[in-house]
C-alpha positions as CSV (number, residue, x, y, z in Angstrom):
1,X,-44.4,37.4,-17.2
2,X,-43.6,40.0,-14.7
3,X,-39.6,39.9,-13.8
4,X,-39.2,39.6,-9.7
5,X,-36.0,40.1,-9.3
6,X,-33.0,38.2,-7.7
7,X,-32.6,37.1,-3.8
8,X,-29.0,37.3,-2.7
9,X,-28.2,34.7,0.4
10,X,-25.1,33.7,2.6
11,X,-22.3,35.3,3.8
12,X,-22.5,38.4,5.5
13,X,-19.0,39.9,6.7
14,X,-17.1,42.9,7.6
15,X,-13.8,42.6,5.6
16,X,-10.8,44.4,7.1
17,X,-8.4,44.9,4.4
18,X,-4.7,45.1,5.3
19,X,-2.1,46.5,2.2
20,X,0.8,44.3,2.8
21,X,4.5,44.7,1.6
22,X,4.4,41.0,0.4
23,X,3.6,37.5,2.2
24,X,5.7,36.7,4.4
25,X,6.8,32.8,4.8
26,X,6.6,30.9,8.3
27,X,8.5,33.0,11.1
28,X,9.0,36.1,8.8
29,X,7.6,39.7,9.1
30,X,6.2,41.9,6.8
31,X,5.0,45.5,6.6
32,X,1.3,46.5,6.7
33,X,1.2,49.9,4.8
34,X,-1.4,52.9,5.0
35,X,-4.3,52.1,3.5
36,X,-6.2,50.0,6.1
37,X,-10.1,50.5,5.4
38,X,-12.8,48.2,6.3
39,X,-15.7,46.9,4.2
40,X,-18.9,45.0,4.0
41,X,-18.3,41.9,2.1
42,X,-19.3,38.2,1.4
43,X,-21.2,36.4,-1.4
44,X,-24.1,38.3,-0.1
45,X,-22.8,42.0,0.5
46,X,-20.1,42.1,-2.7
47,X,-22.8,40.6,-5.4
48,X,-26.1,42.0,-4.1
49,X,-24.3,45.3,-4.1
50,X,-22.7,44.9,-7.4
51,X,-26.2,44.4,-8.8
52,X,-27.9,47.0,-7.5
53,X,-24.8,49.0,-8.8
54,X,-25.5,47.5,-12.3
55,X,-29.5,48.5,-12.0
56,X,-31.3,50.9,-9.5
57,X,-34.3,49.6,-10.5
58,X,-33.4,45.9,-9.9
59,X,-35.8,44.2,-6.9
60,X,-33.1,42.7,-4.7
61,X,-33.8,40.6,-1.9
62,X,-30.9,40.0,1.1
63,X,-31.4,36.8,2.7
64,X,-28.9,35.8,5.9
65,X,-27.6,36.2,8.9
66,X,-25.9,39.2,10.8
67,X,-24.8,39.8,14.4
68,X,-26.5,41.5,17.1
69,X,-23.8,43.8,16.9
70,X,-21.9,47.2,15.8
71,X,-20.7,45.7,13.0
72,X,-24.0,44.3,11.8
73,X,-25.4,47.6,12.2
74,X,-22.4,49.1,9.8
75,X,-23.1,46.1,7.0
76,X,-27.1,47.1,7.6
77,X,-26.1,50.7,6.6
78,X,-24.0,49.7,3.5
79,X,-26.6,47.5,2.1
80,X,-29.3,50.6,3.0
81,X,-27.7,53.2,0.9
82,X,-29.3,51.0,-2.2
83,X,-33.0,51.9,-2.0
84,X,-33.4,48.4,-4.0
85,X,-32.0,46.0,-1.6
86,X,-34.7,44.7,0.6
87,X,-32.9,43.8,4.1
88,X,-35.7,42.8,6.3
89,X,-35.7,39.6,6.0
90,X,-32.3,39.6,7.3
91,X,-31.9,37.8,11.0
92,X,-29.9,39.0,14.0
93,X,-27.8,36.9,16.5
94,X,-24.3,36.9,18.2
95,X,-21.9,38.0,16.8
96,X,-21.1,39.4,12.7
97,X,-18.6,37.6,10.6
98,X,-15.6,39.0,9.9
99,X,-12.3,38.8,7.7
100,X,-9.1,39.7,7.7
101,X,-8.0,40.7,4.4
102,X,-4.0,40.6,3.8
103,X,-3.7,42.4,0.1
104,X,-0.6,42.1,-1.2
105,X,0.6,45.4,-2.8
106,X,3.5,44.4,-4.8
107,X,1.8,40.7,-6.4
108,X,-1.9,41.8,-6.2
109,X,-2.9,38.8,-4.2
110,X,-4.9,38.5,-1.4
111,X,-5.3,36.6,1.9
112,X,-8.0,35.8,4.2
113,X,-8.7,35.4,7.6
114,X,-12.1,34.5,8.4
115,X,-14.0,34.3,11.8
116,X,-17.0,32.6,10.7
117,X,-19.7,34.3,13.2
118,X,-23.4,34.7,12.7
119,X,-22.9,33.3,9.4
120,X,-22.3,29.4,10.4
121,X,-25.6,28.9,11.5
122,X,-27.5,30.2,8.7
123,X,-30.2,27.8,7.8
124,X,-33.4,26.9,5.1
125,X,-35.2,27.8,8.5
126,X,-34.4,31.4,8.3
127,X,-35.9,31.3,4.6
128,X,-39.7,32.2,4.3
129,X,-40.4,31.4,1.2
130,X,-44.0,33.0,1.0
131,X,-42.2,36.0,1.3
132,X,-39.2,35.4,-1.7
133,X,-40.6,37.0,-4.2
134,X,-37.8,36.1,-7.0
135,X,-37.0,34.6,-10.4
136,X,-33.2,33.6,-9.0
137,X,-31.8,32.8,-5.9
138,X,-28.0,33.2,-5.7
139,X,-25.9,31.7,-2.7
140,X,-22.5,31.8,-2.2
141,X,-20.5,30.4,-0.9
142,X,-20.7,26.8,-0.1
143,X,-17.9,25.3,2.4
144,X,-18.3,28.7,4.1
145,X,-21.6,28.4,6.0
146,X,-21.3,25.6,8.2
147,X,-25.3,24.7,9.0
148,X,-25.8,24.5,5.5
149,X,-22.8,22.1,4.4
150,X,-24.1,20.0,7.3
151,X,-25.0,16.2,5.7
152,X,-28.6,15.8,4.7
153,X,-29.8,11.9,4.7
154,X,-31.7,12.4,1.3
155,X,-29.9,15.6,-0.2
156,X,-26.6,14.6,0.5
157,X,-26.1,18.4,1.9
158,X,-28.7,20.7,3.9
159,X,-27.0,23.1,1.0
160,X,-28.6,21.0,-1.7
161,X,-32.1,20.5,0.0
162,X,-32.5,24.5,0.4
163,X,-31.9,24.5,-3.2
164,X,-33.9,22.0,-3.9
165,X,-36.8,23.7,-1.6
166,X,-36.0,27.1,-4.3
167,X,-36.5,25.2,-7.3
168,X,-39.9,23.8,-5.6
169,X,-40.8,27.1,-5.5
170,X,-40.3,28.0,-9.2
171,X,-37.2,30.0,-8.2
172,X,-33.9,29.5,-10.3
173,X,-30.6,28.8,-8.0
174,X,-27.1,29.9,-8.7
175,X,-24.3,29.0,-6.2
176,X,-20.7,30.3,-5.7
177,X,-18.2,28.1,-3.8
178,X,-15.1,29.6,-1.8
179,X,-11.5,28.8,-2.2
180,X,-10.5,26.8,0.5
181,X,-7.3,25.4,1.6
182,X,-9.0,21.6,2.2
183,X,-10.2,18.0,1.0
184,X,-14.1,19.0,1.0
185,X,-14.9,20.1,-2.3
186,X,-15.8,16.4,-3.8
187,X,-17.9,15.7,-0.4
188,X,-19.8,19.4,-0.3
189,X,-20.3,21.0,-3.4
190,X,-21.5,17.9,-5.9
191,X,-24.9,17.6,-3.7
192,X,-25.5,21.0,-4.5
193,X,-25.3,20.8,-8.0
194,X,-27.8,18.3,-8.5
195,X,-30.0,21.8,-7.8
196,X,-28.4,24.5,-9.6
197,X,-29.4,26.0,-12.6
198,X,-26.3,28.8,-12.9
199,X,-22.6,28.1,-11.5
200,X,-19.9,30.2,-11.4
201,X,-16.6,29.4,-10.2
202,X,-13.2,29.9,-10.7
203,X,-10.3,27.4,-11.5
204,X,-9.5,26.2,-8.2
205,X,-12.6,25.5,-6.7
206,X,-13.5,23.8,-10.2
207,X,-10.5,21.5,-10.3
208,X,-11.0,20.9,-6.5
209,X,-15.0,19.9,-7.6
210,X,-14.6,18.2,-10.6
211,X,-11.3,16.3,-9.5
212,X,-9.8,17.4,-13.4
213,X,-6.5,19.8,-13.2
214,X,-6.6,22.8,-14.5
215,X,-3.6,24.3,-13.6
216,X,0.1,22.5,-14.4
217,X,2.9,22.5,-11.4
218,X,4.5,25.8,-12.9
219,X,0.8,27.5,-12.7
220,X,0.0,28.1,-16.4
221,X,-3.3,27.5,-17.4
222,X,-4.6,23.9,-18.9
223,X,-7.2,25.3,-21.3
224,X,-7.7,22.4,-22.7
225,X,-9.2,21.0,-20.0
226,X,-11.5,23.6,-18.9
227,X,-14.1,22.1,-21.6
228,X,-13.6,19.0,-19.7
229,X,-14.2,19.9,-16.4
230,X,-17.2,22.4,-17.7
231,X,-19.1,19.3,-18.8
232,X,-18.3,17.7,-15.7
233,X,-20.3,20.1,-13.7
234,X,-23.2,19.6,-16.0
235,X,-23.0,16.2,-15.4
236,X,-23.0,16.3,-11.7
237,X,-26.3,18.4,-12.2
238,X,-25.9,22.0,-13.5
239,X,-28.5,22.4,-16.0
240,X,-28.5,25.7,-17.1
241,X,-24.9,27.8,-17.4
242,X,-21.2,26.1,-16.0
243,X,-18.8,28.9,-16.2
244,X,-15.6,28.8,-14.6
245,X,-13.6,32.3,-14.7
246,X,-9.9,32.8,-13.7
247,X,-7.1,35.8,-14.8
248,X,-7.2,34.5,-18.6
249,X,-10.6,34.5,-19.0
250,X,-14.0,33.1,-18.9
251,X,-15.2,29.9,-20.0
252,X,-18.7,28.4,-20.1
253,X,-21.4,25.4,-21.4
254,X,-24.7,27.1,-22.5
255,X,-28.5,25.5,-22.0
256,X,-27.3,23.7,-25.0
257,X,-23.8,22.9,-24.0
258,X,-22.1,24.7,-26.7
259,X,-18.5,25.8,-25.1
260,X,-18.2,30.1,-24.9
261,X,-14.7,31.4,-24.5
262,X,-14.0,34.4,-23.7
263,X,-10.8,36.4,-23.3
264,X,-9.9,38.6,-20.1
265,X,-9.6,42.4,-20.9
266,X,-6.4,44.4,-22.0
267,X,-5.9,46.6,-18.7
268,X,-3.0,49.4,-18.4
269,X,-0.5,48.8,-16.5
270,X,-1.6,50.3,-13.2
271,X,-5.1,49.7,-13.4
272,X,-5.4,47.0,-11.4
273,X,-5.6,48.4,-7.5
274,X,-7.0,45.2,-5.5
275,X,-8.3,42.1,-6.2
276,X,-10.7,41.3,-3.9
277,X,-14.4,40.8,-4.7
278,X,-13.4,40.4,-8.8
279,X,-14.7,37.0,-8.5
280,X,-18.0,38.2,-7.4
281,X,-18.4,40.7,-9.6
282,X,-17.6,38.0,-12.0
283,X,-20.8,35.8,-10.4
284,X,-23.2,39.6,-10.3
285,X,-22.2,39.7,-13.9
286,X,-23.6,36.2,-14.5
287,X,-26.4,36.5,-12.3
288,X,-27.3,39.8,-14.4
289,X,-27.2,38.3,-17.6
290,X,-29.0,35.4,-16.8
291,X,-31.5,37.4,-15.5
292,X,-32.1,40.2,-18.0
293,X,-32.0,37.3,-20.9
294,X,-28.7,37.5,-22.4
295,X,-27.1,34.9,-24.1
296,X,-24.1,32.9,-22.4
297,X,-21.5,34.6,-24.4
298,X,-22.5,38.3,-23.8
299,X,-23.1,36.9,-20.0
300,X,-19.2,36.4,-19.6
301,X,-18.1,39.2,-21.4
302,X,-20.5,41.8,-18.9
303,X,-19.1,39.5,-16.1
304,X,-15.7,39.9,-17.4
305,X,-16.1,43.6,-17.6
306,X,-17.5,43.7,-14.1
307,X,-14.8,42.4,-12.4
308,X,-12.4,44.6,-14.4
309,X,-14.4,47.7,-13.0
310,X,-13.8,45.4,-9.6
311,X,-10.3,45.5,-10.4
312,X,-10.1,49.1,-10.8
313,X,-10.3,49.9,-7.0
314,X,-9.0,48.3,-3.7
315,X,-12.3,47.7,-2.4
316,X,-14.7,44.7,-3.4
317,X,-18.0,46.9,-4.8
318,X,-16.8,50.5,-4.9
319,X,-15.0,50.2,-8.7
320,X,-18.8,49.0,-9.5
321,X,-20.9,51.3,-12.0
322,X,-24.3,50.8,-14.4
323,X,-24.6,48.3,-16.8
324,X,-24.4,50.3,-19.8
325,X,-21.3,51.8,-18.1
326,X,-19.6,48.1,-17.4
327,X,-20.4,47.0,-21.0
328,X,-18.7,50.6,-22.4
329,X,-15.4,49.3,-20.5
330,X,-15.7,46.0,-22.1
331,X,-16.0,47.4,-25.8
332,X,-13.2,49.7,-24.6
333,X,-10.7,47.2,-23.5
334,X,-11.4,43.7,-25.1
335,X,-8.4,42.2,-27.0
């Protein structure tokens, strides 16, 4: 059967990324350093353009929303220097989404601030499906695009019925969920589920899911339970790949729910430049496999790499390289 490649929907933003000299607590001050830059970014922008990194020759559709504005024009042109991402079926009102991006420069963590724009009305009714032409649709991220985490009387979640509507159309789904300060994740993200056929997430927004800890009070990582909280997902309807990823590694149930572990890579000190978009070059990494036939295993250890190339610069795509390239790295630094 002839491959179609992979439509890429949700979250279109302009990231502004501030270097910080550490967060400051309530009332304090801190230092933003040189090094301001701004960025496409998003589910949509960071994975569609981590793919297209990966492949040159991979079909990619963008499906969302952007604003009538400069900065939609400047995401429009980042997504336009890839001759493989389709952006026409991209709709234009108000006003883009934007973040502000407070990277830390001494821990490596990041913070965000997000005006959620033209993205919270995205909707199944800017889909046409006649003119998807796809084996997967990836979305990300639930809890972040407000039309779509709306209830649905029969869905549970207009989120869940656009999946559903995918599926109807012999289209896989894969869905990425964002990590949010709040109570919503046991409301929002099992409807979705019931539809998904790939899910990658990392620990926080799976122990916020699945309700099962994952982390203890000092922050170290409960690895037993990640098996647990894997099959969980598959019970609340994944029925493909669960793979939750974090800083130690990644961790997955195959089609046949046997349990893949896999460790994160052995970086030199001073490798690591930024942190933000690692977790979706994590999810492009799983998407990729999934798509090109690999098996769960070799899956997370290319998304693994992926988001070590991530890792390698301050930006969320532009430490991004081919496939054969990312898997080099991995052979190069696994443990």
């Amino acid at each position: 059967m002839e491959k179609r490649g992979i439509a890429v929907a949700g979250n279109m933003i302009v990231d502004v990324l501030y270097p910080i000299l550490g967060n400051p607590r309530p009332g304090e001050l801190t230092t933003i350093t040189e090094g301001i830059s701004r960025s496409s970014g998003g589910a949509l922008c960071n994975v569609i353009v981590d793919l297209a990194k990966f492949d040159p020759a991979l079909p990619l559709t963008a499906l969302g929303r952007l604003g009538d504005d400069k900065e939609g024009d400047y995401v429009l042109e980042k997504l336009g220097a890839y001759s493989n991402i389709d952006t026409s079926n991209v709709r234009r009102e108000g006003l883009t989404s934007f973040t502000a991006v407070m990277a830390d420069t001494i821990t490596k963590q990041r913070t965000f601030f997000h005006y959620r724009g033209a993205n919270a009305k995205f909707c199944e009714a800017d889909i046409d499906w006649g003119g998807v032409h796809a084996d997967i649709l990836h979305i990300g991220y639930i809890l972040l695009l407000d039309a779509l985490d709306e209830p649905d009387t029969v869905y549970g979640t207009k989120m869940a019925r656009l999946l559903h509507a995918a599926q109807e159309q012999g289209i896989k789904t894969s869905i990425d969920v964002v990590s949010e300060a709040s109570d919503r994740f046991r409301k929002i993200v099992p409807p979705a589920l019931k539809y998904t056929d790939y899910c990658s997430i990392n620990e926080v927004e799976a122990e916020a899911s699945t309700g099962i800890s994952l982390r203890n009070k000092s922050g170290e990582l409960l690895e037993d339970n990640i098996p647990l909280a894997l099959n969980k997902l598959k019970l609340l309807g994944v029925s493909t790949w669960a793979v939750i990823h974090c800083p130690e590694g990644g961790y997955g149930l195959d089609e046949r729910n046997a349990y893949v572990r896999v460790e994160s890579l052995d970086l030199p000190e001073g490798y690591i430049k930024g942190t933000v978009g690692a977790g979706d070059a994590f999810c492009a990494g799983i998407l990729y496999g999934a798509y090109c036939g690999y098996p769960l295993r070799q899956a997370i250890e290319f998304g693994t790499a992926a988001a070590a190339c991530s890792l390698s610069e301050s930006g969320a795509t532009e430490g991004l390289r081919g496939a054969d390239d990312v898997m080099r790295l991995y052979h190069e630094r696994k443990r």
